[in-house]
N, C-alpha and C positions, 0 to 999 in steps of 0.2 A: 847188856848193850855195849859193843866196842864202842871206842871213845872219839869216834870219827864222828859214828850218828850220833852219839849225844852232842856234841858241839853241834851239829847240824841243828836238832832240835831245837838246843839254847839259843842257835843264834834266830832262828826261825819265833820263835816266841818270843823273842827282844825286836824282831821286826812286829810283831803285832801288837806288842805293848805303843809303840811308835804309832803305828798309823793310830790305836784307840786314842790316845793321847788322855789316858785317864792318869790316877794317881800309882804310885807304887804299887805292884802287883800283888805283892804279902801282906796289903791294908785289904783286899777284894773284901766282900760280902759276899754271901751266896747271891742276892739281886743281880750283881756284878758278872757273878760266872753266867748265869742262866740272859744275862743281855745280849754278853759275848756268844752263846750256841745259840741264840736269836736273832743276828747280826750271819753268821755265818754261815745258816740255815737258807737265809734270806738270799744271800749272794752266791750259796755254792749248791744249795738242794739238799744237802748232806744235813741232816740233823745228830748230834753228839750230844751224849746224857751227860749231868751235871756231874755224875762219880768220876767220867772218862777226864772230864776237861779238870776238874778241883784234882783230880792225882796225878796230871801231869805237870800241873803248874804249880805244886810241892816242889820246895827250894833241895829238896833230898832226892827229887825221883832221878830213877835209874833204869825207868820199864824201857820194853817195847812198845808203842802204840802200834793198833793195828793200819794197816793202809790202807785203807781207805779216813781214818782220822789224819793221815797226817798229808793227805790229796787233800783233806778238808781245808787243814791250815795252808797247803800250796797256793791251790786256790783264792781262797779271802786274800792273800798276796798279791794276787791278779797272775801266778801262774799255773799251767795247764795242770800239773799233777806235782807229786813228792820228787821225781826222778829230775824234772826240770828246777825244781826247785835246788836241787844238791849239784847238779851239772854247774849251773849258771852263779851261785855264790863258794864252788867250789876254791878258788882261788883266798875268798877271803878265811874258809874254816880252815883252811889246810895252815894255816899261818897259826892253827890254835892248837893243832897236834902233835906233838913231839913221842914218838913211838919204838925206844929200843929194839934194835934191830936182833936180839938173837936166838939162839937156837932153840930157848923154851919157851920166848915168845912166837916163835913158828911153826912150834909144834901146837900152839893151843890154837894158834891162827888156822892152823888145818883142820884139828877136830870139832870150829867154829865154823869152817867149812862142811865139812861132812855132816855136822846136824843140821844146816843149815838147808843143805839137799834133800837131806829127809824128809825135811818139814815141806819143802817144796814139792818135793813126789806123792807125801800123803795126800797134801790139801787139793793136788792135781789130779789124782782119784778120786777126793769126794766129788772135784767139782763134778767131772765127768758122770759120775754115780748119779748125783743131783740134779744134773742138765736131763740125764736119760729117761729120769723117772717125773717130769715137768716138773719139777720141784726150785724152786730158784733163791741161790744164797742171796742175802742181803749186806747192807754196807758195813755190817760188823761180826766177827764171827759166831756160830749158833744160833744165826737168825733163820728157819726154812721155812718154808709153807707153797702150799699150791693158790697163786691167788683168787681160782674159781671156786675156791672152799673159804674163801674170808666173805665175812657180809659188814660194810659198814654207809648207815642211811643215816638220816635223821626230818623229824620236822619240828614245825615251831610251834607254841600254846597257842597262839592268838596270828592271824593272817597279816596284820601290819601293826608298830608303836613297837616302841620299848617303856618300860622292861618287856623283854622276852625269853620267855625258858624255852631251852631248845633239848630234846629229846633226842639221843643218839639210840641207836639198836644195832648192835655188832656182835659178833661170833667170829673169838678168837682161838676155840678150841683145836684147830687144826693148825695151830702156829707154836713152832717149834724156838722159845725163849725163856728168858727167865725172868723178865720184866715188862708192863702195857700199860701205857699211857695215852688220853685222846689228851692231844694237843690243839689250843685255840689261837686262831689267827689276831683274834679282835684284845689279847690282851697276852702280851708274849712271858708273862709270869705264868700263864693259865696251864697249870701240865698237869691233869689230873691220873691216878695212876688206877688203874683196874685190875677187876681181874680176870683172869682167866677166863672163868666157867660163868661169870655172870653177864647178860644181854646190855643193859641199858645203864644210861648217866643221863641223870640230866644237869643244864647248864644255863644260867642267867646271863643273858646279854645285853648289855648295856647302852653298847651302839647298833643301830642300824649301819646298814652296806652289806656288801656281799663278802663274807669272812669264809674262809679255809678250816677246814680242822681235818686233825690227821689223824690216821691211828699209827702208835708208835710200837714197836717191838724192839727192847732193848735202846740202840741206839738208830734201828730204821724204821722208814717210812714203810709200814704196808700198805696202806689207803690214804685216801684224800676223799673228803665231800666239798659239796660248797653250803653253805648258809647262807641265805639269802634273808635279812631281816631288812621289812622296805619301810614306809613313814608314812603315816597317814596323813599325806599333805607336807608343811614345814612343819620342822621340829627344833625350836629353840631350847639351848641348853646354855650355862654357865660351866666353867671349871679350870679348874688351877695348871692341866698342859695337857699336850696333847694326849699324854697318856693318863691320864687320870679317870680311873677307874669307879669314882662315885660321882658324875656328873648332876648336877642342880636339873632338871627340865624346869622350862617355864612356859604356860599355855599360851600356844600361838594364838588365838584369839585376841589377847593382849600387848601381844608384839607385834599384828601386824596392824597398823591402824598408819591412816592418812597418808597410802601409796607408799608406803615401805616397813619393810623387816626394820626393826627396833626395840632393842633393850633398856629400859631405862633406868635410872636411880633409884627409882619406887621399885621397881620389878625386882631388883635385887634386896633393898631391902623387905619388901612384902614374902620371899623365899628366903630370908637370914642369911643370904650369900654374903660371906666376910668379902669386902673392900679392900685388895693390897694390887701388889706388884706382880702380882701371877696372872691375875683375874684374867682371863679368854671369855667373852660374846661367842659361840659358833652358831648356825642354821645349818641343817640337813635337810637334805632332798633323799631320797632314796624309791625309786621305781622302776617299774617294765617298763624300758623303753625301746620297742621295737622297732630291732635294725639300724638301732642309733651305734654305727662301726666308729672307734678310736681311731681309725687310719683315715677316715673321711670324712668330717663335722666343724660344725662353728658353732662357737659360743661365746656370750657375751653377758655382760653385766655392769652394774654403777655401783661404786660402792664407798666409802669414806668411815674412817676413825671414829668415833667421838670421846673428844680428848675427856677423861674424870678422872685419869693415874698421871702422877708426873713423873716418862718412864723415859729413859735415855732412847734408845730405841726400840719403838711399838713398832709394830706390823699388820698388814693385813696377809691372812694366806689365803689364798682359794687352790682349792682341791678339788680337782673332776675325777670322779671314783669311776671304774670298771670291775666287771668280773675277776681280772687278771693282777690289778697294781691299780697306778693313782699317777695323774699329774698334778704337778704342784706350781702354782705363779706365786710370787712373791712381791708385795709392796711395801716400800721399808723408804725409811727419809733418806737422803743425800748420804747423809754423814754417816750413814749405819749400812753402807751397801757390802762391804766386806764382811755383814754376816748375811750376806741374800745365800739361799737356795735355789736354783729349779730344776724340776725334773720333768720329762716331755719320754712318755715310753719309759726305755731304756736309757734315756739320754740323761746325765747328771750332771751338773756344776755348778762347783759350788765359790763364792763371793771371792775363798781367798788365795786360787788359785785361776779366776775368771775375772772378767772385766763387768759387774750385773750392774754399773753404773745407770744404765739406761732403765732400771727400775726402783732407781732413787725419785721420790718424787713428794709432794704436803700430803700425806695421807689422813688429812683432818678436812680435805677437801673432797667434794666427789671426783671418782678419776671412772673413766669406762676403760673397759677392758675387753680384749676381744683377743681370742684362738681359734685360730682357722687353720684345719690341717687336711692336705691334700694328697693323696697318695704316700703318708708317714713322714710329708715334709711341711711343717711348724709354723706358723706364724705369728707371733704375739704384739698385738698393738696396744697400746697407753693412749688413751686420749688421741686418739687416731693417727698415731705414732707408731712407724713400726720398731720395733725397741729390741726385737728378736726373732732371727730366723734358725730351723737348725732342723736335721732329719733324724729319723730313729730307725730300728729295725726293729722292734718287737713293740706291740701294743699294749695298750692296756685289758687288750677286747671291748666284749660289747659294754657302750655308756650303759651306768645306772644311777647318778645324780653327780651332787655335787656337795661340797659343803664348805661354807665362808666365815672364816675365823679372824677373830679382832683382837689387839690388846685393848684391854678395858672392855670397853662396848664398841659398838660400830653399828653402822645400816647398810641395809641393802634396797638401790631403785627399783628393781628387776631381773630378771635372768632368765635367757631364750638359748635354747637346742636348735640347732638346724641339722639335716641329715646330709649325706653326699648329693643330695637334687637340692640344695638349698631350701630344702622345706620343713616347714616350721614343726617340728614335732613337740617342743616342748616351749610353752609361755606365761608368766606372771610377774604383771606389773603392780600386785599386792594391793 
């Protein structure tokens, strides 16, 4: 690699150490790498395997990455591709190259050239070769396949509840790689690796909603399904964060009692749920709700804390789940708004570069809440407050519930769906 693109590189990876804002990058764990290609997946579509990303970010590498990995990193930057990327910070790498100017360094700068067209001419036949024969390269090289010869379905053990094992059946025989993995939405450590010549996996899921899973070839997507795991009714759960992959359930029969969702101190202790500073309350909702569109709908709910940790700042989240992504409202006290989230579609901002003051508020008391969105334009009200207005471009899609999450424990009054006619599609007042 001349030493123009490597400083490009370096400095490109020092910009994303920056934005993660983790610890020094030669402490990583592997959890660490496999976050980051979960993170950048999420934001650019692009999925990159753990080998690709742990050898570039070796304090000795010297490769090429191929390009579409390093569109990948452009991207997660919030630029269009690699080329904008090196145009627009070119001023600053140029400042890190110092390059003898003479005559056997321009003779190797030419035969760097000339291999370089090679490479170019080659892979501009295969492409052609591969376009002719409907055959389509993918995001990394030696990925080929026809996608009318891949199969990838799946369904579930049981039609609604978790746990749920979910049954995948694909046929990767006609894909041209040297690695396959079905990737899970519902838990971004989840990369199980397959093989070739064998049909099915099956997989235990933990949460209901509607999750993603892909099949991977090397470092691409060739398929996408959806999983749809729905809830037979509410489904009250315990656990230590959002990602926490062995969640407590506790039967809603027991939690819902006297006109509201409710977890209590016995409840926890009657399921041996340890007592600390992590502890989350959430309820899930998850159903067909037909024609409940994310660009036209209202929803509303009551909901309050109940203080048993003594935690600087608790939160309540609520989360309206779609086939597509998730919004997210945040209720957080006064003093703790500088760590608020929300996300509305595509729309994101976050406390410490935003003003979320307006969703500071005693979350040990009931607050109602209400989002009303009209034509992809927002409105969020606080105790019949309006605290936030804002537009998006991309949906979530179709609603398919919701689910309301507490530090410590919390309750819930009720929670109602309305569709773009103001009609009531979904109601319980517990």
């Amino acid at each position: 690699m001349n030493k123009s693109e490597e400083n490009y590189i370096k400095h490109c990876k020092t910009l994303i150490e920056e934005r993660l804002c983790w610890f020094e990058s030669n402490n990583w764990k592997q959890r660490d790498f496999l976050n980051l290609i979960g993170l950048i997946e999420t934001k650019t579509g692009i999925c990159l395997s753990l080998s690709t990303i742990k050898r570039i970010w070796k304090v000795d590498y010297n490769g090429i990455p191929h390009p579409s990995t390093l569109d990948a990193f452009a991207q997660f930057l919030d630029y269009t591709n690699w080329l904008e990327f090196k145009t627009k910070n070119e001023a600053y790498v140029s400042e890190l190259i110092s390059t003898p100017k003479n005559w056997d360094n321009s003779k190797l700068k030419s035969k760097k050239f000339l291999i370089v067209l090679t490479i170019i001419i080659i892979f501009s036949v295969i492409g052609i070769i591969i376009f002719q024969s409907n055959y389509k390269p993918e995001s990394t090289s030696g990925v080929f396949y026809n996608p009318n010869n891949v199969e990838f379905t799946c369904n579930t053990s049981v039609a609604r509840g978790v746990p749920n094992t979910v049954i995948f059946t694909y046929d990767a025989s006609n894909i041209k790689a040297d690695s396959f993995f079905i990737q899970q939405s519902w838990d971004r450590y989840r990369r199980d690796k397959i093989q070739k010549h064998n049909t099915k996996l099956t997989s235990t899921y933990m949460y209901p909603g509607y999750h993603k899973a892909k099949l991977i070839a090397n470092d691409s997507i060739v398929k996408e399904v959806g999983v749809r795991v729905n809830t037979n009714g509410w489904l009250a759960m315990a656990r230590f964060s959002y990602s926490d992959i062995s969640p407590t359930y506790i039967k809603t029969p027991y939690v819902q009692t006297n006109g509201k969702l409710h977890i209590s101190l016995a409840h926890l202790s009657n399921n041996k749920v340890e007592i600390n500073k992590s502890l989350m309350a959430s309820y899930f909702l998850v159903d067909n709700f037909e024609g409940l569109s994310s660009s036209n709908f209202t929803f509303e709910t009551r909901v309050k804390c109940d203080s048993i940790l003594n935690i600087n700042c608790p939160f309540i989240g609520i989360v309206i789940t779609g086939e597509g992504d998730m919004n997210y409202i945040p209720l957080i006290p006064k003093g703790c708004v500088g760590e608020a989230f929300v996300k509305i579609g595509d729309t994101m901002m976050s406390g410490k570069d935003n003003d979320l003051s307006a969703f500071g508020t005693n979350i040990n008391k009931w607050q109602h809440v209400k989002m009303l969105v009209v034509n992809k334009n927002a409105k969020i009200f606080l105790n019949d407050k309006l605290v936030l207005e804002t537009s998006f471009n991309n949906d979530i899609n179709e609603i398919t519930g919701c689910n309301l999450n507490f530090s410590g424990t919390g309750s819930v009054d009720f929670v109602d769906f309305y569709n773009e006619q103001n009609e009531l599609v979904y109601s319980d007042d517990f």
